[in-house]
Steps between C-alpha positions, in 0.01 A plus 500: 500500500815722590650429152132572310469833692870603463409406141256715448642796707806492232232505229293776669820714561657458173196563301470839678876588466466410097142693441636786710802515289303462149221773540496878473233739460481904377170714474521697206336859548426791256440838646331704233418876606253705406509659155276793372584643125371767330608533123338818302413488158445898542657715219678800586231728404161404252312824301184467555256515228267851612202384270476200716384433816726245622812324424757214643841648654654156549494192760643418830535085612507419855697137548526387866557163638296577835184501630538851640315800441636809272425836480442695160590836520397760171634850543480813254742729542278797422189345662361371234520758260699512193656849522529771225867579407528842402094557641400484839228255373402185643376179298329246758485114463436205695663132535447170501670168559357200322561161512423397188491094547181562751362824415566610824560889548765510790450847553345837339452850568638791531843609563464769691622309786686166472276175424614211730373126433608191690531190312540137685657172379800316302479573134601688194254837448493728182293803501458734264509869562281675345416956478144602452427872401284760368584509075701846484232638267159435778721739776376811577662752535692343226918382582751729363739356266770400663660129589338388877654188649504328853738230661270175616715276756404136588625381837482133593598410876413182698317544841 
């Protein structure tokens, strides 16, 4: 009975000593941060068309890897007036961003102050910005001729 125990002691012992010797393990871990883009397909400037009430100034996608929230910022620099050159005349207009691939208007209005939307989720967003105004002509008292232009910045931020 000694030799069967001793027997399977040896066995017990050196089966431990070989699978401890033949066996490793690693966890393999990806940290991925968050990641917000925002590409502009805005040209430097766009002339208008005056007989028109309306027309595209460009696109802005959103890209972001998170389920976070961002903020949409749209600021005028003259309040949302395009501003007479060599007049002190003022040609008003009013925004909008539009997605496009749902129909959904983000945000519209006025610029007078800044327009702020919040947008939430993981995804790729293009929206289209668009200018809506009064056709030069239907003004009254009529615009002096002159060139009247106004700087429209996008700002993207995560909250």
């Amino acid at each position: 009975m000694k030799k069967v125990f001793g027997l399977v002691l040896l066995l017990a012992v050196t089966a431990a000593a070989f699978a401890a010797g033949t066996s490793s393990s690693t966890k393999i871990i990806a940290i991925i941060g968050e990641q917000v883009a925002v590409t502009g397909d805005l040209p430097e400037s766009t002339v208008i068309d005056t007989a028109s009430d309306n027309a595209n100034l460009g696109s802005v996608t959103i890209s972001s890897n998170t389920n976070g929230t961002w903020q949409i910022i749209v600021h005028s620099v003259n309040g949302g007036y395009m501003l007479g050159q060599t007049q002190n005349m003022q040609y008003p207009y009013t925004v909008a961003l539009i997605n496009d691939a749902n129909a959904q208007v983000l945000l519209q209005g006025s610029l007078a102050s800044d327009l702020v939307a919040t947008l939430t989720g993981a995804g790729t967003y293009t929206f289209r910005l668009k200018a809506f105004y009064q056709p030069a002509a239907s003004i009254v008292p009529a615009l002096a001729a002159d060139t009247y232009l106004d700087t429209v910045i996008i700002t993207v931020s995560m909250l």
